[in-house]
Every structure is written in structure tokens, then in C-alpha cells.
C-alpha positions as CSV (number, residue, x, y, z in Angstrom):
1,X,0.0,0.0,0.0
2,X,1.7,3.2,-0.9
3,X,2.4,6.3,1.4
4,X,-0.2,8.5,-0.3
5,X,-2.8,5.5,-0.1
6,X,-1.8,5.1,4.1
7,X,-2.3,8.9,5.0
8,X,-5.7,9.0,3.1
9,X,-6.9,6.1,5.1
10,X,-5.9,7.3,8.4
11,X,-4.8,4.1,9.9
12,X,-7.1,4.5,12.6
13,X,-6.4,8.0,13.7
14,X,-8.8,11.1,14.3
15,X,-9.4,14.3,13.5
16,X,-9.6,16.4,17.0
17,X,-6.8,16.4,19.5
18,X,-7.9,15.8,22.8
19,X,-5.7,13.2,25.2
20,X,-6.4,10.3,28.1
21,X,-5.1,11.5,31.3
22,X,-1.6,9.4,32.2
23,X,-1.5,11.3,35.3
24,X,1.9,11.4,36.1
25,X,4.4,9.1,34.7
26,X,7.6,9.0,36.9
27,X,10.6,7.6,36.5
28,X,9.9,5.2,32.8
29,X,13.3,4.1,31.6
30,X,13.8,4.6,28.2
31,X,16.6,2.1,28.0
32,X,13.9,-0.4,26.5
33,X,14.2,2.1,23.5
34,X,17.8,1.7,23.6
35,X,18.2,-1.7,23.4
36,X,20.2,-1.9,26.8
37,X,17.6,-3.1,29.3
38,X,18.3,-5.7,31.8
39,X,16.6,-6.8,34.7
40,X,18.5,-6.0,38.1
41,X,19.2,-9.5,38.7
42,X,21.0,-10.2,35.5
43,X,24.1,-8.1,36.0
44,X,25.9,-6.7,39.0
45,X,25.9,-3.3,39.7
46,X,28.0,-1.3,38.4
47,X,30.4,1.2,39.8
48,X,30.8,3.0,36.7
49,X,28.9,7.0,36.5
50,X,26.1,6.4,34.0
51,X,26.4,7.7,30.9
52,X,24.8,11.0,30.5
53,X,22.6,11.9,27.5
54,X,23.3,15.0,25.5
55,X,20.3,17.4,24.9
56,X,19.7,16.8,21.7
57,X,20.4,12.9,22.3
58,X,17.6,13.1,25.3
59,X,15.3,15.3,23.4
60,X,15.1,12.2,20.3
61,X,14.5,9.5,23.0
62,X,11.6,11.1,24.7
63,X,10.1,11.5,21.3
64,X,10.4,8.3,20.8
65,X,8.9,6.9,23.9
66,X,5.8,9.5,23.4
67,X,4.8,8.6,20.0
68,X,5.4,4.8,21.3
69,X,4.1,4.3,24.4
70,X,1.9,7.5,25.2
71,X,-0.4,8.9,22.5
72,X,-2.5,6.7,20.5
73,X,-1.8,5.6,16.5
74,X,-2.0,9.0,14.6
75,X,-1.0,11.9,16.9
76,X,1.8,13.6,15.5
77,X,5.1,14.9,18.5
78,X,7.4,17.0,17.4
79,X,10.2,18.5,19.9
80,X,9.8,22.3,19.7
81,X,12.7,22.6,22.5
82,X,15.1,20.9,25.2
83,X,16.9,23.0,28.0
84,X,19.1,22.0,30.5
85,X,18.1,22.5,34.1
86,X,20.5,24.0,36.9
87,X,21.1,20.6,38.2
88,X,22.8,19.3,35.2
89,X,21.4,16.2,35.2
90,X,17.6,17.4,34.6
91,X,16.6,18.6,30.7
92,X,13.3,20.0,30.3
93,X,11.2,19.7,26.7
94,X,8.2,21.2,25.0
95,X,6.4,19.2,22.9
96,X,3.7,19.7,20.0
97,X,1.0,17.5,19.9
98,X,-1.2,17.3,16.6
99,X,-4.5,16.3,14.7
100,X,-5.4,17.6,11.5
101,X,-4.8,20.8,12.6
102,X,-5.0,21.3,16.1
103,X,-2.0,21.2,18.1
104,X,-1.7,20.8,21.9
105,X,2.0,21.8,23.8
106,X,3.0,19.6,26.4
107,X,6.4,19.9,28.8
108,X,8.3,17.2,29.6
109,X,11.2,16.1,31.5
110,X,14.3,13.8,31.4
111,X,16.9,13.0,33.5
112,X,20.3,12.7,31.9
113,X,20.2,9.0,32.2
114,X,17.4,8.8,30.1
115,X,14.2,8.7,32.4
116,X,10.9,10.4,31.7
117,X,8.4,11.7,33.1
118,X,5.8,14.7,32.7
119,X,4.7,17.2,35.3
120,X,1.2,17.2,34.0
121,X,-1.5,14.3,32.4
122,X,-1.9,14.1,28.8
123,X,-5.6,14.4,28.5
124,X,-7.2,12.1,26.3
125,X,-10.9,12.1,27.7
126,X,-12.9,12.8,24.1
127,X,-11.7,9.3,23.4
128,X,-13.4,6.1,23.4
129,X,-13.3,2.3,22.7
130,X,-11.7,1.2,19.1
131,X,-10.1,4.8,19.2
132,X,-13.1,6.2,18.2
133,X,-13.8,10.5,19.6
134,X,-16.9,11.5,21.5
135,X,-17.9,14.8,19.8
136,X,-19.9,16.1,22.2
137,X,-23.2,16.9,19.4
138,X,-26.6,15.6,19.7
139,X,-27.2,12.4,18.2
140,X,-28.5,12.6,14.5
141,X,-31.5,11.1,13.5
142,X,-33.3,10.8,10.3
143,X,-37.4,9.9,10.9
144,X,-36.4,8.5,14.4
145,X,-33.5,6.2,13.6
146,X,-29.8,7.2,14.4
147,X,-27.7,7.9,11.3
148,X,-24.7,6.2,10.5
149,X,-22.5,7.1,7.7
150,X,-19.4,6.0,6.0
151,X,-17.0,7.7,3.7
152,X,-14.8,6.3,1.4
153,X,-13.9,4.5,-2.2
154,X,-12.4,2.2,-3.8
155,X,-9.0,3.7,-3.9
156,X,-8.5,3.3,-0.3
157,X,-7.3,-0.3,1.0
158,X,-8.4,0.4,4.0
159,X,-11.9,1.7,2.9
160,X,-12.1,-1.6,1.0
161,X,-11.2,-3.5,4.4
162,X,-13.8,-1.5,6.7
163,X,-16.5,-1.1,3.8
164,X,-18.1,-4.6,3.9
165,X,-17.7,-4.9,8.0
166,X,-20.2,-1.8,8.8
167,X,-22.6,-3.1,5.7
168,X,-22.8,-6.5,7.5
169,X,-23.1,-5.0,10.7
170,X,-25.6,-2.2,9.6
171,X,-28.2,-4.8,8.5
172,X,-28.9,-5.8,11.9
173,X,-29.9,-2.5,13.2
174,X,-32.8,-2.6,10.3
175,X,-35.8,-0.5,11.4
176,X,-33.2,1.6,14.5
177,X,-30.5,2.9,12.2
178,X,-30.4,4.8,8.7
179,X,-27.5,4.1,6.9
180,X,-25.6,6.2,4.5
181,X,-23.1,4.6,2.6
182,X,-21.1,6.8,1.0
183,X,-18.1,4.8,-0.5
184,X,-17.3,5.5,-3.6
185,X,-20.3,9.0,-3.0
186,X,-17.8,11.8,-2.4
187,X,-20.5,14.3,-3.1
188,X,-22.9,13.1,-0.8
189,X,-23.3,14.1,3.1
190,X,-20.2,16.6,2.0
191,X,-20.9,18.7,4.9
192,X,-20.6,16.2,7.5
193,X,-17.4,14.6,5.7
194,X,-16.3,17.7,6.2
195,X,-16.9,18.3,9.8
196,X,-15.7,15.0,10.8
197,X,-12.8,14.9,8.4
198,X,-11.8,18.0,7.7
199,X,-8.6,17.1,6.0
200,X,-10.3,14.7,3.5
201,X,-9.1,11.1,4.8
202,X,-10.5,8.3,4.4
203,X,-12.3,6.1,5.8
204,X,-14.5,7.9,8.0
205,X,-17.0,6.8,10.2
206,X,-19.7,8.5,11.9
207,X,-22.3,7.3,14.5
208,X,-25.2,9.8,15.1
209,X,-23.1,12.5,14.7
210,X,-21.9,11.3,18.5
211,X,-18.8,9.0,18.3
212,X,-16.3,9.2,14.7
213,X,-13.3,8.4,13.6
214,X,-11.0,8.7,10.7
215,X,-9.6,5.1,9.8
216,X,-9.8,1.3,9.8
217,X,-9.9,-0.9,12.7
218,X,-7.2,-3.0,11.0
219,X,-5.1,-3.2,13.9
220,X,-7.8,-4.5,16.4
221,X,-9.0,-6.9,13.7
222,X,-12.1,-7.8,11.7
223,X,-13.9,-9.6,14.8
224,X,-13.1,-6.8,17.9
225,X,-13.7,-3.8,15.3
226,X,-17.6,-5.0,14.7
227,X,-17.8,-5.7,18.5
228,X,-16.7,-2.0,19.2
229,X,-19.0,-0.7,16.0
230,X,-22.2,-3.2,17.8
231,X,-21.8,-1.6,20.9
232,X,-21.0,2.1,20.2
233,X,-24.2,1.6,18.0
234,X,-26.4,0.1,20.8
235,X,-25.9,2.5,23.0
236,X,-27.1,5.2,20.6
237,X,-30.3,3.2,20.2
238,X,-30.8,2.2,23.7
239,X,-30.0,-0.8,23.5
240,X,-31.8,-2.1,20.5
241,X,-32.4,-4.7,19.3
242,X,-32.3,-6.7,22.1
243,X,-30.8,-9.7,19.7
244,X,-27.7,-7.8,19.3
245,X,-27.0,-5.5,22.2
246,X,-27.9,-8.2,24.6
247,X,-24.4,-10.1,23.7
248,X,-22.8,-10.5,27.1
249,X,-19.4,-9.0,25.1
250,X,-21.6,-6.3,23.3
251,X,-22.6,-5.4,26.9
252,X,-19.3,-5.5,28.5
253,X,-17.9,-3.2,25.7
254,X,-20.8,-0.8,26.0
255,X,-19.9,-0.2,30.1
256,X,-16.8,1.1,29.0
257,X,-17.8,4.2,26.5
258,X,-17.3,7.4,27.6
């Protein structure tokens, strides 16, 4: 799949940067992300003064270990600065953090052996299961069922992946949802395409106007990606029908949206 054909699909990302709150993460060693970990009991220890990391040297690691370990698939870092502190052994960073247009700043900071950790949560709240965003609107409806649309075409690998998932699944909200299936439509429903992915990738999802996302749910798979869709879906039509939302896993999945 080329480059051109991955950024137009998304690759599961979103459109609206909001973050889950970490809290505070103290002392994360990023020697994993050097390749020199080791537990304590492998090795003596040793006497030796650690090696200390240079700015720019500690400013690429904690990149690294945010785009890895701390932000979800899709958020763009970049490392605007890195100062040393007083005590020599203490850098502090600012970081960007990005979706399709909005950008958050974030400070970090790292000892000079190479330990992490930020004075304030990254705040992820608008999130929800199968990285789907909560966008805070009224549900949609069209004559008393939720709508549910999907963008895409057949250019799009991943469109081509998610398309024939959310048909199957659609069918067996007949008579609760309306569906608009927009692959291969780029002119219809433009102005919510638009709101929800205002950059233009694809696929795009949107359920009652209330949870989206920009993307495929390749990475959980075919089978957990039309659990998440069944239950986001459920609980935008109270639970109905009682067939499908009943599903003891449906259910499970539905006590943990936001």
C-alpha cells in the first residue's frame, strides 16, 4: 500500500486532538528504547557514572517513547525545545502534539540517564473504545433512527477493508439505524465529511453524529472492530435490538464508552 494511499486512510487515527489522562508518569526508563535493558538481577551493579545523554540525544529519545508508548496511532510529536536544568542532570522539553490541525503543547522532562516523566497528564478524555472520539453533538437522526455514515472509495485499501464490515453489521440494526453509505459517494453528506474529516481522509465513520473516527480498525481486527461498532451503535439506540445489544461481550464493551 503506498504512502499516499496510508495517509488518506488514516490508519485508525482522528481528526480532534484531545488526550487520556496518564496522570503522572515518573521515573519510565527509556533504555527499553535503547536496546540496553536488563533486569536488576542479570548483572551486578556497576560502579561506573552512567552515561549522561546530550540534549539533543535526550530530546530524540523522549520522542520516541511518546509517539510509542503515550499517545494513540496517529497523533503527530514534534520536539519544539530541550533546555538544561540547573542541576545538570535534569533537561526539560516542550512538545507539539497534533491532529489535522489542532495542536496541543505539552512539557516534559528527562533525567540525563534517560528517564521520563511529565509534570502534568496528557488528556485524552474525548476518546473512546476502538479509538473512536466522543464529539460532544446531539445524536443525528433521520425519521427516528440514528444515522450512521461512511466515507470512502475504492481507492482506499483500507476503505475496502472497513467497507463490507459496517454493511454487514448495519443490516442488523434494520428498522433503528439509517444508513448512508457513501463509498465510492464523495459528493454526498459533504458537509458532514467535512466536519468530521476536515482534511479529507479516508475512511471515515460516523455514528449519530456522537462518536467518529478517521480510519480502519485493521489493527484490532475484523472480529473486535464489529464488536466496538455493535456496541457504540447500541448504545445510541438504547440498546436495540435486544438480539444484538444483549451479547454479554456487546454489553461489556458498551460499560466502558465514555
Amino acid at each position: 500500500m503506498s504512502d499516499q494511499e496510508l495517509k488518506r486512510a488514516g490508519g485508525g487515527g482522528t481528526s480532534h486532538l484531545w488526550f487520556v489522562a496518564l496522570g503522572l508518569l515518573l521515573g519510565i526508563v527509556l533504555g527499553i528504547l535503547l536496546g540496553i535493558f536488563v533486569y536488576p538481577s542479570a548483572q551486578p551493579p556497576s560502579s561506573s557514572a552512567p552515561d549522561i545523554l546530550t540534549p539533543e540525544e535526550a530530546g530524540e529519545k523522549a520522542i520516541v517513547f511518546i509517539r510509542s508508548y503515550a499517545v494513540p496511532s496517529g497523533v503527530e510529536v514534534t520536539l519544539v525545545n530541550i533546555t538544561e536544568m540547573e542541576t545538570g542532570t535534569l533537561y526539560k522539553g516542550v512538545v507539539n502534539l497534533s491532529f489535522a490541525g489542532e495542536t496541543e503543547t505539552r512539557d516534559f522532562y528527562i533525567t540525563g540517564e534517560g528517564k521520563l516523566l511529565f509534570l502534568s497528564g496528557i488528556e485524552l478524555s474525548k476518546f473512546t473504545i476502538g479509538n473512536f472520539l466522543v464529539s460532544g453533538n446531539p445524536v443525528c437522526t433521520e425519521d427516528g433512527k440514528v444515522i450512521v455514515y461512511f466515507f470512502g472509495n475504492d481507492n482506499c485499501g483500507f476503505c475496502k477493508w472497513e467497507h463490507p464490515l459496517i454493511v454487514n453489521l448495519t443490516s442488523k440494526f434494520d428498522g433503528y439505524i439509517s444508513f448512508h453509505d457513501n463509498m465510492n459517494n464523495g459528493d454526498r453528506d459533504s458537509e458532514i465529511f467535512a466536519t468530521y474529516s476536515p482534511d479529507g481522509s479516508i475512511p471515515t465513520i460516523v455514528l449519530g453524529c456522537t462518536y467518529y473516527r478517521v480510519g480502519a480498525g485493521v489493527t484490532i481486527g475484523a472480529d473486535q472492530e464489529e464488536k466496538v461498532l455493535t456496541a457504540l451503535i447500541c448504545a445510541l439506540t438504547q440498546k436495540k435490538p435486544e438480539e444484538v445489544c444483549s451479547n454479554p461481550e456487546i454489553v461489556a464493551l458498551i460499560t466502558q464508552i465514555e
